[in-house]
N, CA, C and O atoms as a GROMACS GRO file, in nm:
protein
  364
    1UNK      N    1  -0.090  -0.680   2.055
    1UNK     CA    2  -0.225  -0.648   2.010
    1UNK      C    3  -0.222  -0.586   1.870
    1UNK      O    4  -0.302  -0.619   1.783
    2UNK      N    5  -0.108  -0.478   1.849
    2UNK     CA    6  -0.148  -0.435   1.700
    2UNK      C    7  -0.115  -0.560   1.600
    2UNK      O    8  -0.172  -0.575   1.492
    3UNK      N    9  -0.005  -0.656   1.658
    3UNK     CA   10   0.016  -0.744   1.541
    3UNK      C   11  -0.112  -0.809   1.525
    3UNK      O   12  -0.177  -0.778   1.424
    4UNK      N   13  -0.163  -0.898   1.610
    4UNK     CA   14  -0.325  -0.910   1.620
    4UNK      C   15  -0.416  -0.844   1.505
    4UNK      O   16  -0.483  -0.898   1.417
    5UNK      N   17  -0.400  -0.743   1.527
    5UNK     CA   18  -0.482  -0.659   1.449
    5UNK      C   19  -0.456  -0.628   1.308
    5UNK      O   20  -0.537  -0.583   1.227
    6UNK      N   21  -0.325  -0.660   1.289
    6UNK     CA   22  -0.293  -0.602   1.157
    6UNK      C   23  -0.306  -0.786   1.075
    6UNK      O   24  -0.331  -0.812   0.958
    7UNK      N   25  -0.280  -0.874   1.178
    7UNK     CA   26  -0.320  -0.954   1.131
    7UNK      C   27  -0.443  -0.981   1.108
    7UNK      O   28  -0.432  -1.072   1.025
    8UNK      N   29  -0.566  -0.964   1.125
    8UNK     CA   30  -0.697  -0.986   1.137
    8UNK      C   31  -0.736  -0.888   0.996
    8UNK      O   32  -0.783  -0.926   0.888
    9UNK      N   33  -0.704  -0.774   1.032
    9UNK     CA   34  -0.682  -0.706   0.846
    9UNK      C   35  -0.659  -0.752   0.748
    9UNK      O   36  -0.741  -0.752   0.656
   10UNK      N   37  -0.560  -0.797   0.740
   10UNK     CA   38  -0.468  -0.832   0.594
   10UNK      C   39  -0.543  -0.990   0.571
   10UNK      O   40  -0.544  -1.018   0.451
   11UNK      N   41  -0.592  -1.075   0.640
   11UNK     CA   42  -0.721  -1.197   0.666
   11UNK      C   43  -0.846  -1.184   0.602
   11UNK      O   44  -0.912  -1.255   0.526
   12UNK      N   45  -0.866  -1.037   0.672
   12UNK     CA   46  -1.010  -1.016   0.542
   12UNK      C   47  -1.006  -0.914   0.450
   12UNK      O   48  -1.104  -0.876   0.386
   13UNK      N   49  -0.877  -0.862   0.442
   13UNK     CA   50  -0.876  -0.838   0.288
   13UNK      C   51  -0.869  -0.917   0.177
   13UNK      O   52  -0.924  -0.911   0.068
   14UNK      N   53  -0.763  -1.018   0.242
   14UNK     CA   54  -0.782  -1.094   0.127
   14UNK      C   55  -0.901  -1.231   0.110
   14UNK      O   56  -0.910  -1.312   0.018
   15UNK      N   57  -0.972  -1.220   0.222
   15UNK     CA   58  -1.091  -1.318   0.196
   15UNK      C   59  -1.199  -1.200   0.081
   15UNK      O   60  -1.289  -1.246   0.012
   16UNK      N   61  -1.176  -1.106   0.083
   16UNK     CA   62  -1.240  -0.985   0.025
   16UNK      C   63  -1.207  -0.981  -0.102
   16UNK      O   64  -1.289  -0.945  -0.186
   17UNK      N   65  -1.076  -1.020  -0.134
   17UNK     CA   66  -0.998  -1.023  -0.304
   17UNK      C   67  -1.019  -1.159  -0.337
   17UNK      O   68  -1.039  -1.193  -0.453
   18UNK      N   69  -1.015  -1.247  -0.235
   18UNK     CA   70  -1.122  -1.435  -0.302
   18UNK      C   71  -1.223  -1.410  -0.341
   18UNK      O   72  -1.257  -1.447  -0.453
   19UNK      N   73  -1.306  -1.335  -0.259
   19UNK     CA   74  -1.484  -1.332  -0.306
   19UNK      C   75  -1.440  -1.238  -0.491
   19UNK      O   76  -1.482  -1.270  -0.601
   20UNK      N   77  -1.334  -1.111  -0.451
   20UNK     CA   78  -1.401  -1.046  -0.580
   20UNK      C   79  -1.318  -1.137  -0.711
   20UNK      O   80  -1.335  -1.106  -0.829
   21UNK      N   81  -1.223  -1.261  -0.666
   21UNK     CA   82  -1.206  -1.315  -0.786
   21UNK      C   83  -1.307  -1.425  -0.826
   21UNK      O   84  -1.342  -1.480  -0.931
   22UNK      N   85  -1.339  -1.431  -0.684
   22UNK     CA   86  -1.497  -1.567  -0.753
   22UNK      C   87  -1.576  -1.506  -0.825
   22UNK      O   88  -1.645  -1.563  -0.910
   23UNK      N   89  -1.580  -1.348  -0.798
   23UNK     CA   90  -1.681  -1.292  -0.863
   23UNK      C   91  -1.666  -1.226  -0.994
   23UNK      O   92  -1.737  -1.152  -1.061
   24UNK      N   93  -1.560  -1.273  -1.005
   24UNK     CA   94  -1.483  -1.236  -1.154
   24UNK      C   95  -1.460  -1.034  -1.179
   24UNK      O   96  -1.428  -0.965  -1.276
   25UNK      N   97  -1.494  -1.005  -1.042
   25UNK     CA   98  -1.443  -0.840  -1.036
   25UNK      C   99  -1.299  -0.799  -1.060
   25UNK      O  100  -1.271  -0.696  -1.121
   26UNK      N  101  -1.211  -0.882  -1.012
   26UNK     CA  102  -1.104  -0.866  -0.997
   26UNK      C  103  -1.003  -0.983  -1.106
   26UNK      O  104  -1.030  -1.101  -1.084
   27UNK      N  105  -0.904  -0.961  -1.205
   27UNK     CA  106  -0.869  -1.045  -1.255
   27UNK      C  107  -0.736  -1.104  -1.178
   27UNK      O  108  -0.677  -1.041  -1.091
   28UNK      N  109  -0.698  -1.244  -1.230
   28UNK     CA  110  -0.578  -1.315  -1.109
   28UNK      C  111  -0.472  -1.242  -1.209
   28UNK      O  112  -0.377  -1.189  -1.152
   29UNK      N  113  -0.476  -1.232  -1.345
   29UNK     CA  114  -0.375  -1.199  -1.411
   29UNK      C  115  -0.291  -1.032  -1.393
   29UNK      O  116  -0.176  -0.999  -1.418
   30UNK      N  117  -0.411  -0.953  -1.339
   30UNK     CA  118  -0.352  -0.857  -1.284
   30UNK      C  119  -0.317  -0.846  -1.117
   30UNK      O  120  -0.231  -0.778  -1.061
   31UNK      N  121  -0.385  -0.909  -1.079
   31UNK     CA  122  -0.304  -0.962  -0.930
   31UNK      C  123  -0.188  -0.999  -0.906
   31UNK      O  124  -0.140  -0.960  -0.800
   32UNK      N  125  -0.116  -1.074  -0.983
   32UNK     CA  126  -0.002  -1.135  -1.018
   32UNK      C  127   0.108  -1.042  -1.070
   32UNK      O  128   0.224  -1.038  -1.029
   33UNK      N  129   0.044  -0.952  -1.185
   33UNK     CA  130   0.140  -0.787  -1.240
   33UNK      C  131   0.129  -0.722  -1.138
   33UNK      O  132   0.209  -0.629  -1.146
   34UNK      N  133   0.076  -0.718  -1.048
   34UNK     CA  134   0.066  -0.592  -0.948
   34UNK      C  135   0.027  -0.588  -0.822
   34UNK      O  136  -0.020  -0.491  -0.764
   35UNK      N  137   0.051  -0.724  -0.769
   35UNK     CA  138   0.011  -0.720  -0.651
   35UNK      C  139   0.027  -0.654  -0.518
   35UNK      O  140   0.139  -0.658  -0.466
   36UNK      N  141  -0.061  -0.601  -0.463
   36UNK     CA  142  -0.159  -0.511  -0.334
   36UNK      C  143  -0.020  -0.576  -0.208
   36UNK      O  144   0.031  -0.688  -0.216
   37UNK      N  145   0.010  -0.484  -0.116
   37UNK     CA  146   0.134  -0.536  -0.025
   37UNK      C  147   0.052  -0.673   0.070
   37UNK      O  148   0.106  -0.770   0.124
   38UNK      N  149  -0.070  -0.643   0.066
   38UNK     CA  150  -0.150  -0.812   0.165
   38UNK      C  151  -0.166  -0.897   0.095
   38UNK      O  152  -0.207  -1.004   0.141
   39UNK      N  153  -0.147  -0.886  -0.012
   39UNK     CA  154  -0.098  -1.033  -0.097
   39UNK      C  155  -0.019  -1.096  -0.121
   39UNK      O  156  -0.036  -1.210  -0.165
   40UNK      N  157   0.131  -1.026  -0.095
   40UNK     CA  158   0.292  -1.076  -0.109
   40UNK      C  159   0.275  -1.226  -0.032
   40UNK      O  160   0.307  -1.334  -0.083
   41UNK      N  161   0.223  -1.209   0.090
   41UNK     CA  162   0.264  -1.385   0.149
   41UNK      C  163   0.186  -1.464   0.148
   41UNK      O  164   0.208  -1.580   0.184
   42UNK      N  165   0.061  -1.416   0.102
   42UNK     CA  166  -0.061  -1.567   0.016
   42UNK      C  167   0.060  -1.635  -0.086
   42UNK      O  168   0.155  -1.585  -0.147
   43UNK      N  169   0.003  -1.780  -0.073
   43UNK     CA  170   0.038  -1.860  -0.126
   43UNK      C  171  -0.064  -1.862  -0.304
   43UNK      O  172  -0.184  -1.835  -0.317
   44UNK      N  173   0.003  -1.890  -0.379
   44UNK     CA  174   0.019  -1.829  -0.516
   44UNK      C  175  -0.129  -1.959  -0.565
   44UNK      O  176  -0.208  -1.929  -0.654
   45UNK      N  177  -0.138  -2.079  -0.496
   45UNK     CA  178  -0.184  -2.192  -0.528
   45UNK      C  179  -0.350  -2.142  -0.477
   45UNK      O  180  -0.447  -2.163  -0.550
   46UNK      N  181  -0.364  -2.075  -0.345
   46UNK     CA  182  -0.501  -2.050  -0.261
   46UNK      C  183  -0.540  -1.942  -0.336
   46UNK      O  184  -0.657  -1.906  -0.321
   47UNK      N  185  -0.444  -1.860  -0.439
   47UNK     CA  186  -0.562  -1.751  -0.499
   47UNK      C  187  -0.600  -1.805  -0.625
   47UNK      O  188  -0.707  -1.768  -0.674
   48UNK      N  189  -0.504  -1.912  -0.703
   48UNK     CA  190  -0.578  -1.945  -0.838
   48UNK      C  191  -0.664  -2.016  -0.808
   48UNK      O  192  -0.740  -2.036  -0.903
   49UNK      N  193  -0.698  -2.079  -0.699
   49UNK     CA  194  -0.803  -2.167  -0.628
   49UNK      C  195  -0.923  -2.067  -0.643
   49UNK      O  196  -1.031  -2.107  -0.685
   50UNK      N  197  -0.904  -1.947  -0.611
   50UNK     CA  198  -1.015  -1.897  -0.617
   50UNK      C  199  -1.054  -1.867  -0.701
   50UNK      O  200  -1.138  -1.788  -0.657
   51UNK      N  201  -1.068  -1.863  -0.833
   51UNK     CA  202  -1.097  -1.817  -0.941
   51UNK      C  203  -1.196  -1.946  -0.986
   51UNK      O  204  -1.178  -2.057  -0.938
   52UNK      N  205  -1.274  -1.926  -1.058
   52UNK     CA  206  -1.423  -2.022  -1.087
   52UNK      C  207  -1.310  -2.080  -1.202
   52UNK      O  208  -1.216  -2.018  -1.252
   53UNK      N  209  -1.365  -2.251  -1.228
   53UNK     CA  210  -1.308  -2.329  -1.308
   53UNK      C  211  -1.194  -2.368  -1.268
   53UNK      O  212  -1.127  -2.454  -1.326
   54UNK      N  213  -1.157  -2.302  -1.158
   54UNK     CA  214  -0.942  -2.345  -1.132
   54UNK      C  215  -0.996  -2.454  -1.003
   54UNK      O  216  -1.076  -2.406  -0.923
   55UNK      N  217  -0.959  -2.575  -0.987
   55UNK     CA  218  -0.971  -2.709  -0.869
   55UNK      C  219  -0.813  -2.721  -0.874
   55UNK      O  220  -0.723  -2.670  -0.939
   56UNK      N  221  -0.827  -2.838  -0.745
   56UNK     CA  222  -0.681  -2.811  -0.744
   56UNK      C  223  -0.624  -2.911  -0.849
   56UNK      O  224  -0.505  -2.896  -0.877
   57UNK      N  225  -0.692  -3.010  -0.908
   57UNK     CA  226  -0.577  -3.066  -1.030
   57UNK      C  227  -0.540  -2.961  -1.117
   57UNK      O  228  -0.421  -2.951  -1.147
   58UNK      N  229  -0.633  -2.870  -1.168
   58UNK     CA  230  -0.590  -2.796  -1.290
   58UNK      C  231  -0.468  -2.682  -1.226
   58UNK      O  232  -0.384  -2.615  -1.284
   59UNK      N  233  -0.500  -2.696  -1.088
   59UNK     CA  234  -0.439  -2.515  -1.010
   59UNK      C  235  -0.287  -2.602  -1.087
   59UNK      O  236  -0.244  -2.583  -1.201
   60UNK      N  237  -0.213  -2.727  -0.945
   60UNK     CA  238  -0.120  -2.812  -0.955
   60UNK      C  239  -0.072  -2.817  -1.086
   60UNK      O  240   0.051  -2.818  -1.085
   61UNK      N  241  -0.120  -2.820  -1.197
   61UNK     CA  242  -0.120  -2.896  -1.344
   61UNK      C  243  -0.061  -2.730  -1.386
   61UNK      O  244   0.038  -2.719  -1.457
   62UNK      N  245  -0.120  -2.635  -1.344
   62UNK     CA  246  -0.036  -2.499  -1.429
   62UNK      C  247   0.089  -2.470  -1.349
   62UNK      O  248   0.178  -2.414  -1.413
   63UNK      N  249   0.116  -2.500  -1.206
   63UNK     CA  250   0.196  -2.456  -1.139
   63UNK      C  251   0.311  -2.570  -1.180
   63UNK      O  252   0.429  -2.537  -1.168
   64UNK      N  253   0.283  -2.682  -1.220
   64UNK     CA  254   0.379  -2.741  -1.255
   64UNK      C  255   0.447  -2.758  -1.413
   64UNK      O  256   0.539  -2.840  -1.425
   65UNK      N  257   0.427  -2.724  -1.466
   65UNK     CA  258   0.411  -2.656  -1.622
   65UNK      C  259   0.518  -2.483  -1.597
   65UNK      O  260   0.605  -2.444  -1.674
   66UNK      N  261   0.491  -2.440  -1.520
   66UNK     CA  262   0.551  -2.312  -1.484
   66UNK      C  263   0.645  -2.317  -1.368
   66UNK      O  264   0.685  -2.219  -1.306
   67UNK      N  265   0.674  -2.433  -1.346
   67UNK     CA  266   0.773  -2.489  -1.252
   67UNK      C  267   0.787  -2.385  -1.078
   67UNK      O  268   0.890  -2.336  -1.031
   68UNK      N  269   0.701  -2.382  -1.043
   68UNK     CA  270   0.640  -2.307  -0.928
   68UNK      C  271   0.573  -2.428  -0.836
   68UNK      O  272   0.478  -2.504  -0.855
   69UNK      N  273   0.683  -2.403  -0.707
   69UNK     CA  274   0.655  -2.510  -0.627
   69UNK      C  275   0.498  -2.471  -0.530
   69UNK      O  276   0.494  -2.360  -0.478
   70UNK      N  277   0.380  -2.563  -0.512
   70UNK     CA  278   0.288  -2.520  -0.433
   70UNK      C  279   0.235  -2.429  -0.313
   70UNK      O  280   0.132  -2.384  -0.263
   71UNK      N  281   0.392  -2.432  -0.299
   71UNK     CA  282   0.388  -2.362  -0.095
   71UNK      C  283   0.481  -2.230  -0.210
   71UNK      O  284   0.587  -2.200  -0.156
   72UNK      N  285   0.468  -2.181  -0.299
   72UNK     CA  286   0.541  -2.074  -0.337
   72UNK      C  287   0.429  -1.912  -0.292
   72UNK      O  288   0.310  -1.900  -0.324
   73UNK      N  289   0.495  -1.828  -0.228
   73UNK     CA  290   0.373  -1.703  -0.225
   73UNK      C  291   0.402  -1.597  -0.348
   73UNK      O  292   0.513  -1.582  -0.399
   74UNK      N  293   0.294  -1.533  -0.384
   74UNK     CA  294   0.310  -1.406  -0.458
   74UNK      C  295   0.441  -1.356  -0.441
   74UNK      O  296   0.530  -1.355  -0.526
   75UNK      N  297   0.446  -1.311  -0.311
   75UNK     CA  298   0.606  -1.234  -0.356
   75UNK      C  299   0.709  -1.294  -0.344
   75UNK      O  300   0.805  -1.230  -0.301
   76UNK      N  301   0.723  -1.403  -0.371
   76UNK     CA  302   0.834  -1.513  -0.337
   76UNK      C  303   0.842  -1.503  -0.544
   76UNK      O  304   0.959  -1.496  -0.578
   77UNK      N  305   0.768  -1.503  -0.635
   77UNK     CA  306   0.782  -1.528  -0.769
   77UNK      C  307   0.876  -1.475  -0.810
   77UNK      O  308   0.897  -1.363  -0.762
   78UNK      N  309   0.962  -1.521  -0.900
   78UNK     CA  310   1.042  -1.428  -0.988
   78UNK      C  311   0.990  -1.398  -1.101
   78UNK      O  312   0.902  -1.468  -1.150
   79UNK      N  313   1.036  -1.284  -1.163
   79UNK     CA  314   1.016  -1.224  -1.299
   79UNK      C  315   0.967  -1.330  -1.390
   79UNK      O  316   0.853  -1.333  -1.438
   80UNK      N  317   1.065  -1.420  -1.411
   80UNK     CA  318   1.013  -1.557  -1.438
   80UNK      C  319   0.890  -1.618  -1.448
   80UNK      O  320   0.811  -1.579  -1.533
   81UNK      N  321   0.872  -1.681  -1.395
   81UNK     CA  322   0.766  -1.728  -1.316
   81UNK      C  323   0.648  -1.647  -1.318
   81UNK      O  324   0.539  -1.695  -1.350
   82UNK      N  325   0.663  -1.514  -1.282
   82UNK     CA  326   0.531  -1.440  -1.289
   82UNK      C  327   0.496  -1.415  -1.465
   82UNK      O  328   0.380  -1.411  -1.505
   83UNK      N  329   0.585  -1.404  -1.535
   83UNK     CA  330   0.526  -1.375  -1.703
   83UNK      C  331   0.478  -1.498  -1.727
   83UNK      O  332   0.374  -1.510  -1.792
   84UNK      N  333   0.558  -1.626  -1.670
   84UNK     CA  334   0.547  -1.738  -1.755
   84UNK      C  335   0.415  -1.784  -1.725
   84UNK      O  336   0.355  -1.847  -1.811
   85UNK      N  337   0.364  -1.763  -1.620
   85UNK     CA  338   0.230  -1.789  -1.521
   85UNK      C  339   0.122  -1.672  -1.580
   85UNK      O  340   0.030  -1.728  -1.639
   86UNK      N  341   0.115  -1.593  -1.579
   86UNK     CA  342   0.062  -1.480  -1.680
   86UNK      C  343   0.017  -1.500  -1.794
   86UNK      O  344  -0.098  -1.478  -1.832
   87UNK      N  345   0.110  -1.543  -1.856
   87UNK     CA  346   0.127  -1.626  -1.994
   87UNK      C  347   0.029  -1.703  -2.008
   87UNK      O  348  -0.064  -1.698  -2.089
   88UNK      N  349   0.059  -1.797  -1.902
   88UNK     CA  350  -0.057  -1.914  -1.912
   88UNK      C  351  -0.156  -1.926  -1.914
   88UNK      O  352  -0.231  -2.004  -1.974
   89UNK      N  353  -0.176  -1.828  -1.824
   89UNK     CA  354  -0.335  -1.775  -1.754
   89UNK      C  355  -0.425  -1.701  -1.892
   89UNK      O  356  -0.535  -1.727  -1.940
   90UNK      N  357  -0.337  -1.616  -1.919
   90UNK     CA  358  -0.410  -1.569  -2.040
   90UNK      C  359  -0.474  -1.636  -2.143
   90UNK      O  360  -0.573  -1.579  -2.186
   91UNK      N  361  -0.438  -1.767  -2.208
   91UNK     CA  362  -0.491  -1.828  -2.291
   91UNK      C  363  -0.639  -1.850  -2.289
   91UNK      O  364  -0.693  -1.915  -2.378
   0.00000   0.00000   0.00000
């Protein structure tokens, strides 16, 4: 039951950090520098999804440019990968 529960948490927190990146409250570029411990095993592809203007050709099209496989999560990134993706994002 607590896993249950802790799962059902960490579910709508981060349906809670989708809405505040749709809502442009929250930036992906600091999500990525600093990400919150219920974000480590989202998949890196479902949060740039959330951000207004990102579909999935363009999501695919940066992740492959930054050589970051689709099924990769937040805390799976290396140092790497997270500046170079950062990088990108920023432009």
């Amino acid at each position: 039951m607590e896993a249950l529960k802790r799962a059902n948490d960490i579910r709508s927190k981060r349906a809670q950090l989708k809405r505040d990146l749709k809502g442009e409250n929250v930036k992906i570029q600091t999500l990525l520098l600093d990400p919150p411990e219920y974000v480590l095993t989202a998949k890196v592809i479902d949060m740039l999804m959330a951000v207004p203007k990102y579909g999935r050709v363009k999501t695919n099209r940066i992740l492959n440019q930054c050589r970051i496989s689709p099924s990769k999560t937040i805390g799976g990134l290396s140092e790497r990968q997270r500046s170079e993706l950062v990088a990108l994002l920023r432009r």
